[in-house]
N, C-alpha and C positions, 0 to 999 in steps of 0.2 A: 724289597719288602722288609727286608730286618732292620733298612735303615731307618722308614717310616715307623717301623713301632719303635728305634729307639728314642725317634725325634717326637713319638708320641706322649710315651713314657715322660720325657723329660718335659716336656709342656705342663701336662698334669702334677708331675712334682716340682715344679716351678711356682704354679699357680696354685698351690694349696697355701703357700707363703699372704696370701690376701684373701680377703672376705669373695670376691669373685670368683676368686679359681675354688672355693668353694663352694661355690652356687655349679663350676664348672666342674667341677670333678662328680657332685651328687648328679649334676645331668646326664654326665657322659655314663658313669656306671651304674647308676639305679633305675634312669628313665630311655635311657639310649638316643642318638642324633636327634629324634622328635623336640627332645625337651630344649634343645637348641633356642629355636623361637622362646617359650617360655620365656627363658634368661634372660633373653633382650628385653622383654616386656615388664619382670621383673627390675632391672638394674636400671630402667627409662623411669620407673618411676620411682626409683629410690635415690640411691648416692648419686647418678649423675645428670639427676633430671634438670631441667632448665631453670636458671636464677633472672626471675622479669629483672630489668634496668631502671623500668619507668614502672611509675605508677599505672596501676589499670583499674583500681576501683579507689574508694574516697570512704574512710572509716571514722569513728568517732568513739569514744569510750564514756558508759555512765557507771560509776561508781568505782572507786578506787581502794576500796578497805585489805583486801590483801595483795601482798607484793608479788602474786602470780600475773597480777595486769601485765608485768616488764615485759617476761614471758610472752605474752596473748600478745600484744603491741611489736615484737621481735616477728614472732610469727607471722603477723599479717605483712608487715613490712617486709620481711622477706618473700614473700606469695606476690608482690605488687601493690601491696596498698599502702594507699596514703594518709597520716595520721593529722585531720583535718581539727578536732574541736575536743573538749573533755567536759565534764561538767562532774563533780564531787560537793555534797551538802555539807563535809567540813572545811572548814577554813584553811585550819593547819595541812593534814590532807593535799589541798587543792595546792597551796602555795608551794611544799616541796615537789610538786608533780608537774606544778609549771616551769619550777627551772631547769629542772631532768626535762621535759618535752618544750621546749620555745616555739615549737616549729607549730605549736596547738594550740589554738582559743579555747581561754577557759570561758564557758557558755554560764550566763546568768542560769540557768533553768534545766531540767532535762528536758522538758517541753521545746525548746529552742534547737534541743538535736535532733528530737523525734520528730521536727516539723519541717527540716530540712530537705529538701528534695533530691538534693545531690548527694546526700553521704548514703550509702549501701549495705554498710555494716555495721552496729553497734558490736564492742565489744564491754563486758561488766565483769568486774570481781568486787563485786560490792557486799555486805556482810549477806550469807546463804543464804537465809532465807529471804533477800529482799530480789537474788537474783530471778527468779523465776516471774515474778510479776513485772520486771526489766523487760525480759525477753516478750512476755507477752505483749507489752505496750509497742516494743519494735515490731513485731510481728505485724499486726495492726494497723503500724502504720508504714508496713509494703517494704520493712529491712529486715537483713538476714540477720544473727544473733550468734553469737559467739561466748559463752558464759564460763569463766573459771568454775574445775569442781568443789565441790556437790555444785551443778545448773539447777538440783531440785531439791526441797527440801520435805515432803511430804506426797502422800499418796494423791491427797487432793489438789495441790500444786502441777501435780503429773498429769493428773488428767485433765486440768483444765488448759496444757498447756501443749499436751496433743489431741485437743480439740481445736485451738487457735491454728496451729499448725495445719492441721489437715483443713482448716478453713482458710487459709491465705494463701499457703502453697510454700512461706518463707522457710529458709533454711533456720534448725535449731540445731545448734554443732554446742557439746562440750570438751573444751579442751582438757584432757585427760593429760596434763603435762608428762606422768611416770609414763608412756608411750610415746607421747607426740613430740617431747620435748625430750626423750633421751636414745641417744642414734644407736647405743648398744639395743636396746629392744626393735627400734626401727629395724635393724641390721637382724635381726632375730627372722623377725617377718619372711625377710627374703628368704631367710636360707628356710625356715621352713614350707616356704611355698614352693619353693624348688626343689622338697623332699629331703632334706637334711637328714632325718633324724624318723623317716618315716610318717604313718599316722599319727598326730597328737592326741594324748589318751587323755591327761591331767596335767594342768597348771598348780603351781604351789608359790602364792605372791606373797609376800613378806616387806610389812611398810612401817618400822619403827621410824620413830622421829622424836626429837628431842625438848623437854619440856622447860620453859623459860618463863615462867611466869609472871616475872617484873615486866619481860618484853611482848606481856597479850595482852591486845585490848580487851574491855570488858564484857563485849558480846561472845569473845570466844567458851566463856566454862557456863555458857546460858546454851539448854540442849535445843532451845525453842528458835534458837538462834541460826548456830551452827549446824542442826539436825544429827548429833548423834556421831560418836566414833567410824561408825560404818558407815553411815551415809556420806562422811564427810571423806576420810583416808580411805575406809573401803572401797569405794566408787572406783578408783584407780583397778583395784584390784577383779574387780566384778567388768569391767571394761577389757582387759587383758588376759581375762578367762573365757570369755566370749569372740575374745578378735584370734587368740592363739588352738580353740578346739573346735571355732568355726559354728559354734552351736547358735540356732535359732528360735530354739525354745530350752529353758529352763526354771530347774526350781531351786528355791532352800531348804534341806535336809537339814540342817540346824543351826542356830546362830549363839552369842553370849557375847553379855558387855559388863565391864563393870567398872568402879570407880574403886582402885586396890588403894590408892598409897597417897590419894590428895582431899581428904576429909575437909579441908577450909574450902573446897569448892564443891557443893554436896551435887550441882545440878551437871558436873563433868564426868568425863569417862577415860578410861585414859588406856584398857585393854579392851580387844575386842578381836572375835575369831565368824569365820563361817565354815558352811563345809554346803559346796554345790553340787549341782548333778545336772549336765544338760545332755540334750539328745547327740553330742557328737565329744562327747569327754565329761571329765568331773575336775572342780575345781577346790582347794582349799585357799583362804585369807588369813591370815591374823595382820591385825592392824596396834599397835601401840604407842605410849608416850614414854619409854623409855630406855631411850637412848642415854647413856653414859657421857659423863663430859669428856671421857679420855680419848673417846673418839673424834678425829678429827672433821668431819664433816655433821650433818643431822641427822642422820639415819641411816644405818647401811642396808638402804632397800636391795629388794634380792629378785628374782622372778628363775623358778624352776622348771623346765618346758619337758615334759616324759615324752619320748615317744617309742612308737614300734624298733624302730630301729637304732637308736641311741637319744642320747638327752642335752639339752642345753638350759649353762647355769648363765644370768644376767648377774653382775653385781654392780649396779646401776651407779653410787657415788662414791666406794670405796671398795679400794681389794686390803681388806686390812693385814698387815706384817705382809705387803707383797710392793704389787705395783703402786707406782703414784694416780693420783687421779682417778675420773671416775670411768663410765661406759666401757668397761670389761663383758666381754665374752669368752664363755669355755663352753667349746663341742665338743661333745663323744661319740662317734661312732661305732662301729666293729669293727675298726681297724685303727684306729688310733685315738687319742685326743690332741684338742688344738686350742689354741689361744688368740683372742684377735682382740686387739685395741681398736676400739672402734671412736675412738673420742675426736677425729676429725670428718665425721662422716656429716653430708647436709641431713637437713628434717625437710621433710618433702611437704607437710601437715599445712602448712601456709599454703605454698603454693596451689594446691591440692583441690584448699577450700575457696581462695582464690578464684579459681576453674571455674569451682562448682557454684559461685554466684553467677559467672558469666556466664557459663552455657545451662544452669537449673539442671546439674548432675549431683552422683553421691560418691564422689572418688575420697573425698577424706575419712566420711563415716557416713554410714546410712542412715536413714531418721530412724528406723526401724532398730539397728545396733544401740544408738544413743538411749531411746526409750528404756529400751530392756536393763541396760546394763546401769539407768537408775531405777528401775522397777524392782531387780536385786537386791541394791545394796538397802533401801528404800521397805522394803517387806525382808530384809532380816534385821535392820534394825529396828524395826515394827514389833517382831515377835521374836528377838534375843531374849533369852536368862538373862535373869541377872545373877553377877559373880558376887559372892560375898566373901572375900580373905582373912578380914579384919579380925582379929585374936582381942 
């Protein structure tokens, strides 16, 4: 008997050295053998779930304006798909994108993708507001959509784009890269569904980034364009407040945006905050343009997870005056704190959606999640203050 709990004991403090044996240690003491299962079904679909070899759907991309497509094109590719055709209405644009993709016809038209029968997927990062009437046309015409954030840029864009939806039946997925695309938050997931850290009370997401103005195009400081600080960065964060408190209804208790410190561009924004409240936690944002140039990376995005029982901090691209690189993890619980690098872990996000073209599931995001969490960000950029700093 004493030798099984010493060979116990030592398992558990063995495996707390890894992000599993933390999933394993909250199962064994917080939920007891039951949550056994759980973990498997948890870690099946996380870090070690399956990587397709072969292609199993056929993808095509319309619009290339911001360089998250690389991203959205990684991802599908890694889920099994395959990057069949492109089509971008600028020139320059198109020509760097064809020697980065060879493997892809550049399409005269986007009509020539939406008319194809064998591609399955459109993917778009085309400038924001041009994404949502993308998606609608794929819809329409019998493909799933995959749209870099903001997918939406206005209230009227929303609705007429889960009216499309619920009339075709196609998948609307936006890729929310601060989640989908970073394994420290993926890694996050697990361990609170496995109880890490108890009930999740409040989220507190933090999305500075860094402002280069020689290097934006012109549509970016056009609000009519881009749809607004919130709509645009906050989205990430209104997404991660909803996926981390489980909440399926909420509202905006208050928003502010304002343009402090770039007067040559009157129609840009460059701070901007909310403060949430949903039926299963509350969440705060602030969203910014200014990042430092001393820092090494764009932004040292953050994500603070409270919960009942202890909390976890994300520091998504920088542990600044610490470690190198980015997808750090720090948990606390009531018995200690830990540290996990999580910067080798897979993104499941691909695959996921993947799936969910071939079998008509909602394992990567629910249409229902997607909606709301532009509906957010979407009505408090609607009805934010404006900040006035200027002296």
């Amino acid at each position: 008997m004493k030798s099984d709990q010493a060979d116990r004991r030592k398992f558990i403090k063995d495996s707390v050295t890894t992000a599993a044996g933390v999933v394993v240690l909250s199962a064994l003491t917080a939920k007891g053998t039951g949550a056994r299962e759980h973990l498997s079904e948890v870690r099946g679909a996380g870090r070690n779930a399956r990587r397709p070899q072969t292609p199993r759907i056929r993808f095509s991309v319309i619009g290339i304006n911001h360089d998250h497509i690389h991203s959205q094109i990684g991802a599908a590719v890694r889920g099994g798909g395959q990057f069949v055709a492109f089509y971008a209405k600028e020139p320059d644009l198109a020509a760097a994108f064809a020697k980065r993709y060879p493997q892809a016809t550049q399409a005269r038209s986007d009509k020539e993708i939406l008319e194809d029968s064998t591609i399955q997927l459109i993917l778009s990062a085309a400038i924001p507001a041009e994404r949502a009437p993308i998606g609608i046309e794929a819809m329409r015409h019998g493909k799933d959509y995959m749209a870099d954030k903001p997918g939406i840029t206005t209230l009227a864009q929303l609705a007429e784009v889960q009216r499309v939806q619920k009339e075709t039946k196609r998948i609307y997925s936006i890729m929310y890269s601060e989640r989908f695309e970073n394994a420290a938050t993926v890694r996050a997931g697990e361990l609170i569904k496995a109880g890490a850290i108890g009930q999740v009370l409040q989220t507190t997401g933090l999305g500075p980034h860094r402002m280069n103005p020689k290097a934006r195009p012109e549509w970016f400081f056009h609000r009519e364009r881009y749809g607004g600080i919130i709509c645009d960065i906050g989205s990430h964060q209104a997404d991660q407040f909803l996926f981390f408190t489980g909440s399926s209804k909420a509202v905006v208790v208050a928003s502010q945006v304002g343009n402090i410190h770039y007067p040559q561009y009157p129609d840009f924004e460059d701070f901007g905050d909310v403060l949430l409240r949903g039926d299963q936690g509350m969440g705060y944002i602030r969203v910014d343009w200014f990042t430092p140039n001393g820092l090494n990376t764009w932004g040292d995005g953050r994500l603070t997870i409270i919960g009942t029982d202890g909390f976890i901090e994300i520091r998504k691209n920088v542990d600044i005056a610490g470690r190198a690189g980015g997808n750090h993890l720090f948990l606390v619980d009531q018995k200690e704190t830990r540290y996990f690098d999580c910067s080798k872990d897979p993104l499941p996000y691909g695959e996921q959606l993947v799936n969910d073209i071939l079998n008509r599931t909602e394992t990567a995001m629910s249409q229902e999640h997607c909606f709301l969490a532009t509906e957010l960000a979407l009505k408090a950029q609607q009805q934010a203050q404006r900040i006035n700093l200027r002296k």
